[in-house]
Residue frames relative to the residue before (quaternion, step in Angstrom):
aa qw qx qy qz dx dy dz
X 1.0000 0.0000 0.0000 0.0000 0.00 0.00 0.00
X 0.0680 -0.7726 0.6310 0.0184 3.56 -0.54 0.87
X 0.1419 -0.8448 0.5113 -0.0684 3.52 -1.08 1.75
X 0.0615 0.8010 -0.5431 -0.2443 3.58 0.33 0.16
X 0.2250 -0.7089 0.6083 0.2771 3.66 -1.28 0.52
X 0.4424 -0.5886 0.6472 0.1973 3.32 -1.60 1.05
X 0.1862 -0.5998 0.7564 0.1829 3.84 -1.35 0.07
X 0.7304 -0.4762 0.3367 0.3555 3.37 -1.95 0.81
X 0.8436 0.2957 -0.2656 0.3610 3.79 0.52 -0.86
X 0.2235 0.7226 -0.4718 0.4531 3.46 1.70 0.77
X 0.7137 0.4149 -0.1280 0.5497 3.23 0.18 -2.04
X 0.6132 0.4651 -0.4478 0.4550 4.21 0.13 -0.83
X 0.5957 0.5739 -0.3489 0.4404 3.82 0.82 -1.14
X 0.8834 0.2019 -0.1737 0.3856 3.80 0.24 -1.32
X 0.3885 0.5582 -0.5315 0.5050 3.41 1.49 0.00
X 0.6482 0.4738 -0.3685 0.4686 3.97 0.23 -1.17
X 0.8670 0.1573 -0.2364 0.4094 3.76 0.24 -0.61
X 0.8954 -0.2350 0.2754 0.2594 3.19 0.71 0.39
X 0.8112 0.4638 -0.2160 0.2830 2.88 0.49 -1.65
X 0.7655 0.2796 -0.2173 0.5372 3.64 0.90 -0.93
X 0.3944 -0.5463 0.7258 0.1386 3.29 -2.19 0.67
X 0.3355 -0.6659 0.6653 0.0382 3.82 -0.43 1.40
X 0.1369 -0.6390 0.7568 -0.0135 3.41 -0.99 0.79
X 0.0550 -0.6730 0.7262 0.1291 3.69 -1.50 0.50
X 0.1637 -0.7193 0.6608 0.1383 3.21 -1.11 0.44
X 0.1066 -0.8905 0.3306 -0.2938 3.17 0.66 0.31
X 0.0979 0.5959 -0.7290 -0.3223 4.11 -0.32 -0.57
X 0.8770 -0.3441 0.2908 0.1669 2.90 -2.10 0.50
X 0.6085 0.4430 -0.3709 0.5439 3.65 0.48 -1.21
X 0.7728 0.5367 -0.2562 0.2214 3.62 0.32 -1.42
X 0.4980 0.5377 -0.2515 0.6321 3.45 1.98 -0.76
X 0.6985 0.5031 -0.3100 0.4036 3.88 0.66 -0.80
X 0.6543 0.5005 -0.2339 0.5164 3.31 1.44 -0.96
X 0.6980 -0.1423 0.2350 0.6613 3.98 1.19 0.05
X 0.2909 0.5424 -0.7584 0.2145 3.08 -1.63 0.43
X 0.7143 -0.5395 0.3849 0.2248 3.00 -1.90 1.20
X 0.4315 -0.7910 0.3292 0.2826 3.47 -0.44 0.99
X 0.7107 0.2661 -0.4128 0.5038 3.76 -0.66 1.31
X 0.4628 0.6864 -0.4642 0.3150 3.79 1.03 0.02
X 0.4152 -0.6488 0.5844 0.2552 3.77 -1.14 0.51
X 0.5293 -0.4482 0.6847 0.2240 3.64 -1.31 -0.05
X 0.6120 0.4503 -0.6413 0.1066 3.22 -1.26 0.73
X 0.4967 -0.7720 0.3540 0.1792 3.62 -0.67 1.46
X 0.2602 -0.7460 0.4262 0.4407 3.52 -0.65 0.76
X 0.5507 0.5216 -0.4775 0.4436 3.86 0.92 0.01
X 0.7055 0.2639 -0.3371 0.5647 4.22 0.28 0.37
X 0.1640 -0.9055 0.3878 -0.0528 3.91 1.01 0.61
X 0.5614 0.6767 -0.4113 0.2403 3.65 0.56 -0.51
X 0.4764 -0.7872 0.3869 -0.0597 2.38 -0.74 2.27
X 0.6981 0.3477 -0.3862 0.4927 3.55 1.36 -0.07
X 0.3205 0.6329 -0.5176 0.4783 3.75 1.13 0.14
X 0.9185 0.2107 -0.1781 0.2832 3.36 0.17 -1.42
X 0.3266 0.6478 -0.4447 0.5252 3.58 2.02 -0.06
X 0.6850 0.3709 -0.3865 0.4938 4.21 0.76 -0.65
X 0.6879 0.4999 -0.4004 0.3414 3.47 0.51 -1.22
X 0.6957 0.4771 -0.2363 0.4823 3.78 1.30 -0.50
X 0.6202 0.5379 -0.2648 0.5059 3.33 1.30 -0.15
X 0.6434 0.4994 -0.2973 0.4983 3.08 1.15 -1.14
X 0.5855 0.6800 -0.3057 0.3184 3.90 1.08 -1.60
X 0.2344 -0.8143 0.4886 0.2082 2.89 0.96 -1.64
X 0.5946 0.5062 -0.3403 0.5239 3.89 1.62 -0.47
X 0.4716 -0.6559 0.4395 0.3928 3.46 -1.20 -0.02
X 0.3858 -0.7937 0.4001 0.2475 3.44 -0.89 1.48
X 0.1748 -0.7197 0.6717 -0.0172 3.51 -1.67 0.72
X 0.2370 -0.7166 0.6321 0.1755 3.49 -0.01 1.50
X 0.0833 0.6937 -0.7151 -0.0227 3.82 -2.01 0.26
X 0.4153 -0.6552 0.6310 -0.0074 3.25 -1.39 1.29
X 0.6272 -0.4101 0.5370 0.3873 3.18 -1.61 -0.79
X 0.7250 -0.0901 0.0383 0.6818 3.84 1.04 -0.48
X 0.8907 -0.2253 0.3409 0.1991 3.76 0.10 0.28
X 0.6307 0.5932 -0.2935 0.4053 3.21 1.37 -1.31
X 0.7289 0.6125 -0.0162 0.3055 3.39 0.66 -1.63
X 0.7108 0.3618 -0.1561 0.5826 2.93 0.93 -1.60
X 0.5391 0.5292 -0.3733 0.5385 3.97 1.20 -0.60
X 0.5963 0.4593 -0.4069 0.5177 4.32 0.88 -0.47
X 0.9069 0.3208 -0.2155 0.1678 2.97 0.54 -0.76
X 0.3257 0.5671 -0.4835 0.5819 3.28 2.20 0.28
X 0.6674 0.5075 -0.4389 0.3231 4.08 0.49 -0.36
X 0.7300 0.4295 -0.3820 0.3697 3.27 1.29 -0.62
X 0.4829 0.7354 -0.2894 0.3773 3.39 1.28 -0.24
X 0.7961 0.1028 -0.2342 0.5485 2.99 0.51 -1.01
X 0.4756 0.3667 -0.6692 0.4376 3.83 0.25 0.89
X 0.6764 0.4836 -0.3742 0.4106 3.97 0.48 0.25
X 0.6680 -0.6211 0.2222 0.3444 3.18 2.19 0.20
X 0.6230 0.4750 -0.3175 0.5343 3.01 1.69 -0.53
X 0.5838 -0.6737 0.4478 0.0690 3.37 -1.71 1.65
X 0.3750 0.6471 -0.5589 0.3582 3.72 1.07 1.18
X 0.0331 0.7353 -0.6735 0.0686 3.38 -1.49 1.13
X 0.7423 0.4639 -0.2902 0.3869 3.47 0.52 -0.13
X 0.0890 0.7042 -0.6963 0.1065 3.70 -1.33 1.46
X 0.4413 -0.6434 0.5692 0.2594 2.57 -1.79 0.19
X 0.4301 -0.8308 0.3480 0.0609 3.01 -0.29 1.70
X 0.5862 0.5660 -0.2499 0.5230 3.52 1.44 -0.05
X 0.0010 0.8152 -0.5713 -0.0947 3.55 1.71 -1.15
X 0.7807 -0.2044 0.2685 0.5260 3.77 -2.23 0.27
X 0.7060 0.4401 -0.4811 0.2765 3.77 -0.46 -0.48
X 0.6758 0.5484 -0.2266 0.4372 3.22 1.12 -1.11
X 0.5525 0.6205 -0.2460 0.4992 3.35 1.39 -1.34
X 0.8630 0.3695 -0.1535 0.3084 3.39 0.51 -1.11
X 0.6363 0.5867 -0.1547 0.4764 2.82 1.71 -0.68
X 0.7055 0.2335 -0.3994 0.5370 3.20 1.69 0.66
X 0.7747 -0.5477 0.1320 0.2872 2.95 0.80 1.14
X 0.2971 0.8128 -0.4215 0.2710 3.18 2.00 0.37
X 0.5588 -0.4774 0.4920 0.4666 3.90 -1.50 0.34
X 0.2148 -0.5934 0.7690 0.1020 3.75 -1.74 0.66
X 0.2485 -0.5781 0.7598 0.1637 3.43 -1.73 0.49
């Protein structure tokens, strides 16, 4: 399994230019209650790996799963790519980290 881990002023860099599509995995209440500002919604408990192979195809940025710390969004680049799909990149810090320096939430 090959993970790369993003850090907070990585992700601040390609959210600012564009380049990346943030993915939460998250469950719902927890994305509703805050979540890093431009990230999408897709739970790691409703998973569906071709929804999100389109939503990343369709997007067109480069995807970056995020969690609350890391845990989650790191399960869930494992289940992928034993399902073949070619995700490796989170943000290994996820909303705790994000928040915990004091960054803006949506």
């Amino acid at each position: 399994m090959t993970i790369v881990d993003w850090d907070r002023e990585a992700l601040k860099r390609g959210l600012a230019d564009g380049t990346v599509l943030l993915i939460d995995v998250r469950e719902p209440h927890e994305y509703e209650q805050g979540h890093i500002p431009g990230a999408v919604s897709h739970p790691l408990s409703r998973f569906d790996l071709d929804a999100l192979q389109a939503l990343i195809a369709e997007d067109g940025r480069r995807p970056v799963l995020a969690c609350a710390a890391g845990i989650r969004s790191a399960r869930a680049l494992h289940y992928a790519q034993s399902q073949g799909v070619a995700l490796t990149e989170h943000y290994a810090g996820g909303f705790k980290d994000w928040v915990g320096a004091g960054e803006t939430i949506a």
